[in-house]
N, C-alpha and C positions, 0 to 999 in steps of 0.2 A: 527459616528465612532470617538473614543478616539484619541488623536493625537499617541499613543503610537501604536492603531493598525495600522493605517497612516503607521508608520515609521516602524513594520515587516511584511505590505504587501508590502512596496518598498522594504524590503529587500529582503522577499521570491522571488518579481518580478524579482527583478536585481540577483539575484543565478540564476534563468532560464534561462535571459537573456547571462549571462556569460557560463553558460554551455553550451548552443547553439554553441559556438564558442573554450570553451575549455573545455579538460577532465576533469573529478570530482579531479581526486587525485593531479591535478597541478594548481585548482582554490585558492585563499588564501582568507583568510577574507579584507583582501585590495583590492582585484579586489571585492568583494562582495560589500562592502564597498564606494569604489570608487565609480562602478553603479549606487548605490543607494542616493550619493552623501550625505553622511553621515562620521560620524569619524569613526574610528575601535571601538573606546571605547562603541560607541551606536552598534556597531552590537552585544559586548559581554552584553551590557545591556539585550539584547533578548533573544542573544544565546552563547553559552558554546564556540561551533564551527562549520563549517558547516556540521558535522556526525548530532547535533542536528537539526540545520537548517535543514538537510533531514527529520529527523525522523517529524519535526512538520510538515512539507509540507506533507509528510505519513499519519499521525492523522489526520490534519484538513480536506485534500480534498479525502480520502480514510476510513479511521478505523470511525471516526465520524460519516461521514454521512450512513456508512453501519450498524453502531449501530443502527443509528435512526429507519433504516428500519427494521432492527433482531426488536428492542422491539416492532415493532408494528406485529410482526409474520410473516411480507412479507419474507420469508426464500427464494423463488424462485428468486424472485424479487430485494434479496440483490444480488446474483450471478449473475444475467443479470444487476447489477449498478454496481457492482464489475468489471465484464470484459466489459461491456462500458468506465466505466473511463479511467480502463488500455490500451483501445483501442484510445481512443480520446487521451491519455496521454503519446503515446506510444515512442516518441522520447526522452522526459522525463525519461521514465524510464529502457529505452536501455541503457543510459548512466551513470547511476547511477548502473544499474545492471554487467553492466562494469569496476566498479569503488571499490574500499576499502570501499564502504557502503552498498555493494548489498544484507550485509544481514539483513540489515533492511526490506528490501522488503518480504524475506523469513520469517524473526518473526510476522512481523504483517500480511499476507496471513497465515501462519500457528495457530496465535489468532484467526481469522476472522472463518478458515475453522472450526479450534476445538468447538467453539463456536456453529457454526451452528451443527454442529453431534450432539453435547447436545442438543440442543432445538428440533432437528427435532426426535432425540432419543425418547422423553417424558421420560425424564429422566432411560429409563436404561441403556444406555451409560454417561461416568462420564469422564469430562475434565482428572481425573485420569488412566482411563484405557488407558492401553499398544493400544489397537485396535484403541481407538481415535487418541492419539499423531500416530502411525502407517500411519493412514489414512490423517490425518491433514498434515503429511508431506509429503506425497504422492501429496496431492494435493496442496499442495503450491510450490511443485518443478513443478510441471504440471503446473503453475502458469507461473514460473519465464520460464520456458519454450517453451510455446507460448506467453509470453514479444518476446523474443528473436527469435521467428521463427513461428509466428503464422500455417504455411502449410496450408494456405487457408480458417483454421475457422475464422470464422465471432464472435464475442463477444457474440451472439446469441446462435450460437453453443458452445461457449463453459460454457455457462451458462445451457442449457439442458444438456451436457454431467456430468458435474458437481453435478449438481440437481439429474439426475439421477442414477449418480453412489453415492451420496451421501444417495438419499434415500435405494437404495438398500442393501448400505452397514446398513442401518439400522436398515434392516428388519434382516437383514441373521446376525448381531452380538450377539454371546452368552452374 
């Protein structure tokens, strides 16, 4: 590992670490900073600010590795990593969901979801259609939803619900 990634896995560490103890919208790149025992100037070397800091901790441990799975066609199997991570990750993203960046959370579950309609489509649903975005935001608020209140499903469950309403909708779309 590069010393450069070194120095934005202390940093992504130490955001975690600070959020643990205070809100997203009253964190500064100083307490980011400070944690990670760094100058301010290297945390803007990484990042813009911590909305970007969010969004790359988003990409790397969420949009990334569910890519990997979509291109190898595991379509089921991204949705049960999907709402595992969100499940193992969930104090994480209580508070961010809580916070002036919670709609990050909503843009990239709503790529992720649009995404899969396409592919499990075979093409005759198009990232374009009304029905897709529809659906995509349908289920990425279903998403940020059971973030915030799971009601007893298990990541399990809602990776079969998911799957399932998601192939359906793709049978029954004009």
């Amino acid at each position: 590992m590069s010393a450069s990634e070194i120095t934005k896995k202390a940093l992504v560490d130490a955001f975690k670490d600070v959020l643990q103890t205070t809100p997203f919208d009253k964190i500064t790149v100083g307490d980011i900073s400070a944690r990670a025992t760094v100058n301010r100037q290297t945390f803007y070397y990484h990042f813009a600010d911590k909305f970007d800091l969010t969004d790359t901790i988003i990409c790397n441990e969420l949009v990334f590795p569910l890519a990997h799975t979509l291109d190898k066609g595991e379509f089921y199997q991204a949705f049960e990593q999907m709402f595992t991570y969100l499940q193992d990750n969930r104090s994480f993203y209580l508070k961010i969901l809580k916070s002036k960046a919670a709609d990050s959370i909503t843009t990239y579950t709503k790529q992720i979801f649009g995404n899969i309609i396409v592919l499990v489509s075979n093409g005759q649903i198009k990232k374009t259609d009304i029905a897709a975005d529809f659906y995509a935001n349908g289920l990425s608020g279903t998403v940020v939803d059971w973030c915030l209140n799971p009601r007893g499903l298990t990541a399990t469950d809602m990776a079969k619900l998911a799957w399932q309403y998601t192939t359906q909708f793709s049978k029954t779309s004009p």
